[in-house]
C-alpha positions in Angstrom: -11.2 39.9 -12.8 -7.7 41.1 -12.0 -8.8 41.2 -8.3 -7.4 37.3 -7.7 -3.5 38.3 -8.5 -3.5 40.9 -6.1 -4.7 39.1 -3.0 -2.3 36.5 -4.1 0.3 39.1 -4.0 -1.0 40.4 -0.6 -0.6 36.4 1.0 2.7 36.4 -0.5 3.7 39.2 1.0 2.3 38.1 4.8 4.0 35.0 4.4 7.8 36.8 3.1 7.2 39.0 6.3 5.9 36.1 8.9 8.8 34.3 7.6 11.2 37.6 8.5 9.6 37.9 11.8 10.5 34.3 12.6 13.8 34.3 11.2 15.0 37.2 12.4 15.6 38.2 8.5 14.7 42.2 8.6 14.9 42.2 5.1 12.7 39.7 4.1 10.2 41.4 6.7 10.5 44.4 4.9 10.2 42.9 1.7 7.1 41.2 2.6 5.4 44.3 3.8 6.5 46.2 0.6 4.8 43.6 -1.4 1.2 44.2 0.8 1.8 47.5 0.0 2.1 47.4 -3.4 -1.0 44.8 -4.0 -2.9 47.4 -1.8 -2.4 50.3 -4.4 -3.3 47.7 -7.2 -6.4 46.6 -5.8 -7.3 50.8 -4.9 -6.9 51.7 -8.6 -8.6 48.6 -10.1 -11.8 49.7 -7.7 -11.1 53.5 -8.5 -11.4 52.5 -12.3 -14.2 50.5 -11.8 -15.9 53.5 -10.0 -15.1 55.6 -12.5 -16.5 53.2 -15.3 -19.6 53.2 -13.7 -19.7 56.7 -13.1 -19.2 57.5 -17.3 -22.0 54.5 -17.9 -24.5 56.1 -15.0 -23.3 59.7 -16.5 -24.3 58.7 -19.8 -27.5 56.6 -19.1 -28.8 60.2 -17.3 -27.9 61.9 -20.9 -29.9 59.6 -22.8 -33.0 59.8 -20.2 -32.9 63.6 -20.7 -32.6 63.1 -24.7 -35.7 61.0 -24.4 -37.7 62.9 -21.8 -37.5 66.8 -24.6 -37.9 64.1 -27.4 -41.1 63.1 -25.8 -41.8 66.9 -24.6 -41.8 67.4 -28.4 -37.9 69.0 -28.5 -36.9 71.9 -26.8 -39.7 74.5 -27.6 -41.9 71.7 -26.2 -43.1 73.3 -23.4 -43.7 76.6 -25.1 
């Protein structure tokens, strides 16, 4: 899972802009906080795929029920 490199990221990042607070080092603060940032927008479009993978399985899984449910009405004129 590509979940684990992120939140590494993210601790990286606290520590780079912990270290800038005590330091004094603006820079490295910002750098630090840049590097949450960007872990952040990973992690959202990881889980936004993942959404949207099991939106196109639950999608599809609905689309076979329906196949099943007129194959077992007898087809479309089933019902007629």
């Amino acid at each position: 899972m590509e979940r684990r490199p992120s939140v590494s990221e993210k601790a990286k990042g606290k520590a780079k802009e912990a270290y800038g607070a005590v330091t004094g080092d603006e820079g490295k603060k910002a750098e630090g906080q840049a590097q949450q940032r960007k872990a952040s927008a990973r992690e959202e479009r990881e889980q936004q795929k993942r959404t949207r993978a099991e939106q196109d399985k639950a999608d599809r899984a609905e689309k076979s029920r329906d196949k099943q449910r007129r194959k077992d009405k007898g087809g479309l004129l089933g019902n007629l």
